[in-house]
C-alpha positions, 0 to 999 in steps of 0.5 A: 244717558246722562246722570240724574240730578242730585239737587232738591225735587218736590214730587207729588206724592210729598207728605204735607207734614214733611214739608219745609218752610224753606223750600231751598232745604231739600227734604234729606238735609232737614235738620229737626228739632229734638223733641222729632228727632229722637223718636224718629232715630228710636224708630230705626233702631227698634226696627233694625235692632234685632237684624244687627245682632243676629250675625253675631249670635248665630256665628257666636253660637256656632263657634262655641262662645261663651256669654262674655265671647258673645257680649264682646261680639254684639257690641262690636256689631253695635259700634261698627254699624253705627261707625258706618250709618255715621259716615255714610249719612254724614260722609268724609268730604268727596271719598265716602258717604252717600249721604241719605237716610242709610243706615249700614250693619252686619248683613245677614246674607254672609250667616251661611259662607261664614259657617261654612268656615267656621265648619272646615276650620279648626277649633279655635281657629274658626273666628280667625278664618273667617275674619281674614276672609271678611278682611279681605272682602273689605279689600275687595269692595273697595276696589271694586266699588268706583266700577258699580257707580259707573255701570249705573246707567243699566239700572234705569228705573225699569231694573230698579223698580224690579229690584226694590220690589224683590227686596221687600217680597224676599224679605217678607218670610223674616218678619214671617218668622218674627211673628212666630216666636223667631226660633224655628227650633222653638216647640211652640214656634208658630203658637196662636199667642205669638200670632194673636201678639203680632197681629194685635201690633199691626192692628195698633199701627194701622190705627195710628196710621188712620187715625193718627196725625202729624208727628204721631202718624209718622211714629207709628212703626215705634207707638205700634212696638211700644204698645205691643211690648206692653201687652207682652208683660203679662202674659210673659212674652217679654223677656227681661232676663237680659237686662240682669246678665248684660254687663255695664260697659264692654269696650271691644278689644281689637283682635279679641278673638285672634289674629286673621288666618286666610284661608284661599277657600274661606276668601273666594266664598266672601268675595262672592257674598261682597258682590251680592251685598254691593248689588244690595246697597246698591239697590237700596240706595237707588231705592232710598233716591225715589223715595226721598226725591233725590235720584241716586248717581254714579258717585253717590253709589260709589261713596257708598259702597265705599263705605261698605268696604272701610266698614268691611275692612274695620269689622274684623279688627273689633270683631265685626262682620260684612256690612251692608245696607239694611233693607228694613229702614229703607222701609222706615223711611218709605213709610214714615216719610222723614228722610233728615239723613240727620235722623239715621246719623242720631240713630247711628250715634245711639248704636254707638253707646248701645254698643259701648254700653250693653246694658242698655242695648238689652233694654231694646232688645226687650221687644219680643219677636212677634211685635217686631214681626207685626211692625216687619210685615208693613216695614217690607210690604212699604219696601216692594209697594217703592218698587211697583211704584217705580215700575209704574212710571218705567214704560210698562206698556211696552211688550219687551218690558212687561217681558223683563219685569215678569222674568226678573221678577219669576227668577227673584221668586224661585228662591223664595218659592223653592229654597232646594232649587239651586241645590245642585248648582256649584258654591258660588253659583249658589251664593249668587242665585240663593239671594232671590235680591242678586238673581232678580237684579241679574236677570233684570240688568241682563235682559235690559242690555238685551232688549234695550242696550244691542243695536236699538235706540227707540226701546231704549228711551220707552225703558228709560223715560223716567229717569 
């Protein structure tokens, strides 16, 4: 099947208030001026702020870090996922970059194998296992990142359709969370003033969504939380201690935390979580195509994924964690329909000095959970109303494909549906089908080449008629 075309593509569904007065500058490439620019950039950020420091203060916490160990661990996840949104929307020449609206840091799919390590390791030699595994990890992605480009052509729109409503119906239980209060130990986890908080954010954004205009309407995940965070200050929701405790500026030092130790268990567990985690990006960048008009091809996965493996690769040195593609600004992106690459590159920029300078990282960190969880619910809901659309134009009114999609769709489910199911399955096993994303992706790419790829040709183009 040949590659689908990179170049500019107008689609019916354009926003108007997106539109260009030069119709050779494709949406992606659109550079605005600064007065749309920066809230546009803020919008990303205040959505993946709080997935960005998750990573580290689970794995800070576990390990026994003190409050400067767990500083210096936040702003290196800060300046790492900034390093390589800006690689990855600005690119390195032919080598790295897929230069879309994507935005990379810290994946929260490595929290569980990490503490995994941090428990069979050694006091004091926790942090140092694990960074030699996510080393190594890097290593691995690299090398294994030029194959998935190649292998694109089983993920015509049929497996990606699949895929990219799996990531928003599997990411729904976290805004879920959000909007409880965000700690499950918590006793008041789930109370009506965390629910009555995240519904009245909804309720804001919605309005701006149906009332609003132009520029006003595309910020409406930002207005929303803005809005929210203000009606959290009196009655206490909004925590401001972190803005007293956080120090002005905290460069991080390379091998703070120790030299890596590799350990052969703590590096298989890893390799297995950088496969789930290239299927992921991978998807997510095949996502980020149809929702920007640019369709996503071979190369432009592997540039990509090879950022995710120098990003990888360069985490351990300042005390980073696996990167990957995050989920929720791919949502950002489906919603407000401003796909500048040049946007996510700024927001990049301002992960950078949040990361150099946590005081002012604190000052984001101010939105309460339950607003994030108001603005999470529309963010993943956009994500999975991407894939049906894709689904939509994937050839559903053949048998043999209502059968793939219900299938891949029922084993992305099962974890969502029963988290115990694969409880007895091996470890790696467990890594791979855990993630409802990679067992849809699995069983979706699997039936494909059943169905459509051994010894049949008319089925394959019904499967296949969009691209």
């Amino acid at each position: 099947m040949a590659q689908p075309a990179t170049g500019p593509a107008e689609g019916p569904g354009k926003d108007p208030s997106t539109t260009l007065a030069d119709p050779a500058v494709h949406p992606v490439d659109e550079k605005l001026p600064p007065a749309r620019l920066v809230p546009a950039a803020l919008q990303h950020i205040a959505a993946m702020y709080a997935g960005v420091v998750t990573p580290p203060l689970i794995i800070g916490q576990a390990v026994g870090l003190d409050t400067a160990g767990m500083t210096r661990l936040i702003a290196a996840s800060l300046l790492i996922a900034g390093l390589a949104t800006i690689l990855q929307t600005i690119g390195l020449g032919p080598f790295a970059g897929n230069r879309l609206p994507f935005v990379n840091a810290a994946s929260s799919a490595g929290i569980a194998p990490m503490l995994a390590i941090a428990e069979t390791s050694a006091p004091g030699h926790q942090l140092p296992a694990i960074y030699g595994a996510v080393l190594v990890a890097g290593v691995f992605c690299l090398a294994v990142g030029p194959f998935f480009g190649r292998l694109l052509r089983f993920f015509p729109p049929l497996v990606t359709g699949v895929v990219i409503t799996l990531i928003g119906v599997t990411l729904m239980p976290v805004p879920v969370a959000w909007a409880q209060g965000g700690d499950a130990t918590a006793a008041d986890f789930g109370a009506m003033k965390y629910l009555a908080l995240a519904a009245f954010t909804l309720v804001v954004i919605l309005l701006i969504q149906r009332f609003g205009r132009g520029f006003l309407k595309q910020v409406a995940l930002l207005m929303g939380m803005f809005v929210g965070t203000l009606a959290a200050i009196p009655f206490g929701l909004a925590d401001f201690s972190a803005l007293k405790s956080a120090p002005l500026a905290a460069l991080p030092t390379p091998f703070a935390f120790g030299a890596p130790e590799f350990q052969p268990a703590a590096i298989l567990s890893l390799c297995i979580v950088m496969l789930v985690l290239m299927t992921e990006s991978s998807a997510g960048m095949l996502a980020l195509g149809e929702i920007c008009d640019r369709r996503t091809d071979g190369r432009t996965i592997t540039r990509g994924l090879r950022t995710d493996g120098i990003a990888t690769l360069l985490g351990p040195v300042f005390g980073g964690f696996p990167t990957s593609a995050f989920a929720q600004n791919v949502g950002v992106v489906s919603l407000t329909r401003v796909r500048s690459r040049y946007v996510v590159a700024a927001a990049g920029g301002a992960l950078l000095i949040l990361g150099a300078f946590p005081v002012l990282g604190a000052v984001v960190s101010l939105v309460p959970m339950p607003v994030l969880g108001g603005a999470g619910i529309v963010l993943f809901g956009s994500i999975a109303v991407s894939g049906i659309r894709t689904l939509s134009e994937a050839g559903l009114d053949d048998s043999s494909n209502i059968i793939l999609v219900a299938v891949a769709l029922g084993a992305g489910i099962i974890p969502l549906a029963a988290p115990t199911f694969y409880a007895g399955f091996p470890a790696w096993a467990q890594t791979v089908l855990g993630s409802g994303i990679s067992a849809g992706a699995l069983v979706a790419v699997v039936l494909n080449l059943f169905f459509h790829h051994l010894g049949t040709h008319s089925r394959t183009a019904v499967a296949l008629k969009s691209s």
